[in-house]
N, C-alpha and C positions, 0 to 999 in steps of 0.2 A: 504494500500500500504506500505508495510516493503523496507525502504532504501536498496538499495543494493552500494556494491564496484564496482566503475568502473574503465576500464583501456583502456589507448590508445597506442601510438605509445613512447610519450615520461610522460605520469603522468599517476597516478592512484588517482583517487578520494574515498580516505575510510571514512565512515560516523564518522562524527564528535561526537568528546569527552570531554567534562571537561578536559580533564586533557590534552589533545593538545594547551590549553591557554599558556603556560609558552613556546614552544617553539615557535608559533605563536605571542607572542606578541611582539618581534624584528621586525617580518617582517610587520605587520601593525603596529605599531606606528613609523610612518612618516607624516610629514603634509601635502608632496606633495600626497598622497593617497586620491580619494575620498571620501569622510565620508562611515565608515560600518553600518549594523545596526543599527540606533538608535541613530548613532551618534559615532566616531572612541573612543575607551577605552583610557584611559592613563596610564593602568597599567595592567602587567596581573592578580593583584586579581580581578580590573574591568573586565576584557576579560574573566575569567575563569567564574564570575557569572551571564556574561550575555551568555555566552557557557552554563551555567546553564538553564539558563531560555530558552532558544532554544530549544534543547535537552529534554527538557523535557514538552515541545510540546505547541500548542498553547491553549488557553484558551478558542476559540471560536471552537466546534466541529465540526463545516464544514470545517475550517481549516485542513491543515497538514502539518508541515512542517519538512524538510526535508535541511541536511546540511553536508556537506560532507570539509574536508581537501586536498589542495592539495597538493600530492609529486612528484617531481624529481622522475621518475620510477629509473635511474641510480643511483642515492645519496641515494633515501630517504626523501629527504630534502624538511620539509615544504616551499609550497611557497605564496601559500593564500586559499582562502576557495570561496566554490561555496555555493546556499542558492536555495531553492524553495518554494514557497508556493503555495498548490495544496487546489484550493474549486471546494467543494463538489460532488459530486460521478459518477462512470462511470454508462451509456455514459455523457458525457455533461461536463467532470470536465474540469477546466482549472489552471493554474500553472504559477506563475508572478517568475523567476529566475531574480537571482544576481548574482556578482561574484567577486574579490577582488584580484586583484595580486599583488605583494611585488614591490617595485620602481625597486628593483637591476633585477625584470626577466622579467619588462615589454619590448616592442618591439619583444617579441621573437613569439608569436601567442602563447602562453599560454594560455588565454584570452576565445579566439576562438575554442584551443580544449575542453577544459573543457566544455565551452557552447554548444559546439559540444556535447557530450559525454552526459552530462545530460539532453540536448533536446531527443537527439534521444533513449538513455532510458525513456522517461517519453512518449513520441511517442508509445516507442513498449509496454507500458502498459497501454495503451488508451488513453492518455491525450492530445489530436491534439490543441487544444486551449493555447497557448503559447504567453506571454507577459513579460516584464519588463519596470522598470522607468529611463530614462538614462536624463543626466542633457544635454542640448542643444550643450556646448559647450565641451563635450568630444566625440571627434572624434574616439578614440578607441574604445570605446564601443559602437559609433554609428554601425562599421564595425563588431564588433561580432556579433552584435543584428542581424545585416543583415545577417550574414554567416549561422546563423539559422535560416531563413528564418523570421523574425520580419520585420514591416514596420512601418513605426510611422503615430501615428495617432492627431487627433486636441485635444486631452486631455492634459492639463497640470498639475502636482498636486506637490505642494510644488514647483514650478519650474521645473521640470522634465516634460519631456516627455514621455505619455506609449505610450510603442511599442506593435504592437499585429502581431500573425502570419496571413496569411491572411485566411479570412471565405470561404470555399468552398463551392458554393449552386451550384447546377446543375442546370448548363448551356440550356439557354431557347431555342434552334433553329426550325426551321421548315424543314428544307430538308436533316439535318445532327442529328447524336445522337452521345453522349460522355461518358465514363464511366469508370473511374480512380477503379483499380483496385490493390495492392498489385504492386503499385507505374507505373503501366503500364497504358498510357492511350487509349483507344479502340476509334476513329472516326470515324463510319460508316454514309456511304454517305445511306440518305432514301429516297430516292423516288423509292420505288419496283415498282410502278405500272409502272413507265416509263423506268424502266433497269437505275435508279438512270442518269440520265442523267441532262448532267450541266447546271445551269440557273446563272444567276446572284447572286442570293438569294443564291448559294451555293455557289457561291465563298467566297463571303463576311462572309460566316459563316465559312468558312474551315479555313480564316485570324485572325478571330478572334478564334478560337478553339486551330491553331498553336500558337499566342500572347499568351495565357493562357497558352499553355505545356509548351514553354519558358521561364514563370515567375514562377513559380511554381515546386521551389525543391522538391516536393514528387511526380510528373514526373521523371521518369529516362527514357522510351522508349516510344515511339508512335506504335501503330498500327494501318493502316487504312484498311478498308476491307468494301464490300458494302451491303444493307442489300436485304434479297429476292435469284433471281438466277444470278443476274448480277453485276459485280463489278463498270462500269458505261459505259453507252452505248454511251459516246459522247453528243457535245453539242445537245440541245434541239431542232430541229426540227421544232417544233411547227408553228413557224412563214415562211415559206417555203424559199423561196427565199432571203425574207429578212432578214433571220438569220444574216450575216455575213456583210451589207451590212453600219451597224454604220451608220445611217442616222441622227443619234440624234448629231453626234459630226459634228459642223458648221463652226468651225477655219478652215479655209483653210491653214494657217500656221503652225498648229501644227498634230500633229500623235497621233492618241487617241493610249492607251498602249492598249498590249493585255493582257487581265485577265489572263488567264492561263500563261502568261510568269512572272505575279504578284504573280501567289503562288509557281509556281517551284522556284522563287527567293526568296520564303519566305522562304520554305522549305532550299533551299541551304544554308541559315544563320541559319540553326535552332541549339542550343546548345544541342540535346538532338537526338538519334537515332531514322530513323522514318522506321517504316518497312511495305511494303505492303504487303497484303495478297487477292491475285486477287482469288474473288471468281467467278469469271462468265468474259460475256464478258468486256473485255476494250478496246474500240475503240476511234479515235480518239484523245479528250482531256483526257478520259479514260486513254488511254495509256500514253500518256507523263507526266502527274502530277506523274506519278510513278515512274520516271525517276532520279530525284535527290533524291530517298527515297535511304537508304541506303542497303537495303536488302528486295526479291521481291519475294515470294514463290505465286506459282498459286496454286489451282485446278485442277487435271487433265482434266478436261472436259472444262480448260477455253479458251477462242479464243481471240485475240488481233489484233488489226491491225490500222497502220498508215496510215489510207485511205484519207487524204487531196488532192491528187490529182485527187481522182475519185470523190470531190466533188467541184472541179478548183479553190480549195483553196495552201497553200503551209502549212507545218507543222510549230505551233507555239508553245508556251511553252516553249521556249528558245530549243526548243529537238533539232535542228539543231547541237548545242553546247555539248548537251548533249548525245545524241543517240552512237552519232560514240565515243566518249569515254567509254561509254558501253560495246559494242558490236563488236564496227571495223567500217573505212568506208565502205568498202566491203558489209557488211550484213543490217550495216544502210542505204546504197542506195539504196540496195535492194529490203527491206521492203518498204522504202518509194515512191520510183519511180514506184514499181508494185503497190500498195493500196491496198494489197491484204489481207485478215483477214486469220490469221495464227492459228494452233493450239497451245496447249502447249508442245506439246513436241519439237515442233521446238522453240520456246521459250526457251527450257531449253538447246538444241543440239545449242541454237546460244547465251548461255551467257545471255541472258536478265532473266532470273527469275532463281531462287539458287536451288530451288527445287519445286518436284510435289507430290499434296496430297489428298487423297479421298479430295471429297467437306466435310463432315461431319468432316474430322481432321483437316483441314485446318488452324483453330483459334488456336485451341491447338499448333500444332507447330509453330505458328508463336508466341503464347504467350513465348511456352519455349525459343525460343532463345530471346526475349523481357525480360523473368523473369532472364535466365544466365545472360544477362549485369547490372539488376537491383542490385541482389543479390551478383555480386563480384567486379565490377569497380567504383572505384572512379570517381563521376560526372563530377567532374572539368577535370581531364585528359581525360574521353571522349569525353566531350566535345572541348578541344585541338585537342585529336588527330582527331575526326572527321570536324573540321577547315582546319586543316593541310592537311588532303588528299585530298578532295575535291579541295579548291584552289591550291594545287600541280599540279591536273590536268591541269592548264592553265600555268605553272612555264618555264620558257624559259632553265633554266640550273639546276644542280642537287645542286648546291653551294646556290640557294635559300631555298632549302630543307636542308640543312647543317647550314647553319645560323640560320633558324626558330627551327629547334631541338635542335640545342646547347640553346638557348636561354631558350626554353622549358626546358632543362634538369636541366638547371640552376636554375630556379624559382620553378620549380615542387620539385625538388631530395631538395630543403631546406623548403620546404610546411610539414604542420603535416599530409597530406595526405601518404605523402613517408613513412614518420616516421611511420605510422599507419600501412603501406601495409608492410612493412619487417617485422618488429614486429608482425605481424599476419600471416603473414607466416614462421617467425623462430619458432613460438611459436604453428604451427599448428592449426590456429582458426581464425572463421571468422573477416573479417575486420570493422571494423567501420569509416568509412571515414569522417572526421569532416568541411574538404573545402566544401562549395555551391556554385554553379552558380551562382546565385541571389548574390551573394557577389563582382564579377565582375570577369573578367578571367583575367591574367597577361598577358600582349603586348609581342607576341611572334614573331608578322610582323610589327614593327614600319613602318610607313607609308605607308602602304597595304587599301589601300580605292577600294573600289568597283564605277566601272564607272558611272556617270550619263546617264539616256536617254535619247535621243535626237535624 
């Protein structure tokens, strides 16, 4: 693996030289600075020989390491130095990163893009296993570690904490499958033999599949789609009469929740775009779990329909809420009041699905518009902006919307995310975004809480 130069919105990372010691050594030697390497130099003939010994690589051959300078992209101007050391060989290698910022440019998220920038280069040349040692009580570097998706774990060594990124093992379910793809993750509902139709066992698995897409920054998009000819044919059946009838819940004072109104609410907090792709029929709880996804392309040959009333139920899923902001009241009472199973083109002629696609293309374009959000948008601002629209739909005046952007513009337009995105587009070339989700999102609705149920 040959170091290369990296560059973001406001630094460029050039691999480290001997002879960068003499300008480097003002800005670390300070004693408020973490200890560097081996312990901070005192001088730059010290700094320059152990820039030596670096540089000239380690002595155990499973090692590599790898060190780079940081600059001011606008000055020039040394401001500290990024470090990696990657063991041994793809697939399987993994890479413990450092990083050292000067007193006078800390606070600025300098920190954060660099570890940005060298994550995600050591990422796109196979290195997924990502760690550092951070001492307990530096909260700064607790927040970089996390902004590249690091978590800490129970190891201590020398007093430090190692942080590791988290291990991805595919996910055990029985009625659903998952499959994280070139940062897109695919959720198909399995039960073909039944027209995938909902049971308990798939709820619980579709909460826990959404929980993972959310914590896990190399998700950028969701696609759900079902497996077989049916996208999901409604609750199960099975038990005839007493499907719906919750016998098991004994409080007579309380209201057992509805499942489906459990994942459409999941869904609605979700920080990452979730896109249906209705392969076959979606009836009933079919249809409404599709309802807070953000973007909804069928199958030409697929049918839907909101049949709660032809079965002396009422529509649940929170879709009451959600439907007519859809589509309109008009067309939402329509549907719901006749129970009548629709085709897709009247789907697409009434605003509910975006577009319509041979079954056999189906995945494909629902990957590409999945892969365009992966490949050019910054997580953090999608994430934002899809907060923001969704709760706008419930906004009493347009001044809440005005308040939440301004604030938004404020936090985002001084993020290196911003810095990243102009810079990569004055400059013609793709962006590298260095903000995570997993890092936490900036309060853009101070006191914006979601109602309890009751």
């Amino acid at each position: 693996m040959a170091i290369a130069r990296l560059e973001s919105g406001r630094l460029t990372l050039e691999p480290l030289r001997v002879e960068h010691a003499d300008e480097l050594a003002p800005v670390l030697d300070d004693p408020k600075l973490h200890e560097f390497i081996g312990g901070r130099p005192a001088s730059a003939g010290e700094l320059r020989a152990q820039f030596a010994r670096q540089t000239a690589g380690s002595p155990d051959p499973s090692e590599r390491w790898l060190n780079w300078v940081m600059r001011l992209r606008a000055t020039g101007e040394a401001v500290g130095t990024a470090q990696a050391t990657v063991r041994g060989e793809d697939p399987g290698a993994s890479a413990d990163l450092a990083w050292v910022i000067g007193t006078a440019y800390q606070g600025q998220g300098l920190a954060k893009e660099a570890a940005g920038l060298v994550a995600g280069w050591l990422r796109g040349e196979g290195v997924q296993r990502l760690g550092a040692r951070i001492h307990p009580d530096h909260q700064a570097s607790n927040r970089v570690a996390r902004s590249i998706g690091l978590t800490p774990t129970t190891t201590i060594v020398d007093g430090e904490i190692q942080w590791q990124s988290q291990q991805r093992s595919p996910m055990e379910f029985e009625q659903i499958t998952t499959d994280l793809t070139d940062q897109v993750l695919t959720i198909t509902l399995n039960r073909p033999d039944r027209l995938n139709a909902w049971t308990q066992t798939m709820f619980t698995e579709l909460m826990t599949a959404f929980d993972h897409a959310d914590a896990d920054d190399e998700v950028r998009a969701v696609i759900v789609t079902g497996a077989g000819r049916g996208f999901c044919a409604g609750a199960d059946l099975e038990r005839g009469g007493e499907t719906f009838t919750k016998r098991d819940h004994e409080d007579p004072d309380t209201i057992p929740r509805d499942s489906g109104g459990r994942l459409t609410l999941r869904i609605f907090d979700m920080t990452k775009p979730v896109i249906a792709a209705i392969n076959g029929p979606a009836v009933g709880i079919g249809a409404t779990m599709t309802l807070p996804m953000d973007v909804r392309l069928a199958a030409e040959d697929a049918r839907i329909g909101f049949v709660f009333v032809r079965r002396g139920i009422v529509p649940e899923a929170c879709s009451s809420w959600f439907l007519p902001r859809v589509v309109g009241i008009s067309r939402a009472m329509e549907w719901v009041a006749t129970g009548r199973v629709f085709d897709a083109r009247e789907a697409l002629e009434g605003g509910l699905v975006r577009s319509l696609h041979p079954k056999a293309e189906l995945l494909d374009a629902a990957n590409a518009l999945a892969h365009e959000i992966a490949a050019n948008a910054a997580p953090v601002s999608v994430a934002l902006a899809r907060r923001m629209l969704w709760r706008m739909l419930g906004a009493e005046h347009p001044m809440q919307a005005h308040r939440t952007d301004s604030r938004g513009m404020l936090y985002r337009g001084r993020s290196a995310d911003a810095a990243e995105g102009i810079a990569a587009f004055l400059e013609k070339r793709a962006a590298v975004f260095p903000d995570r989700v997993s890092a936490g999102l900036p309060d853009i609705m101070p006191g914006w809480t979601g109602p309890e149920f009751r």
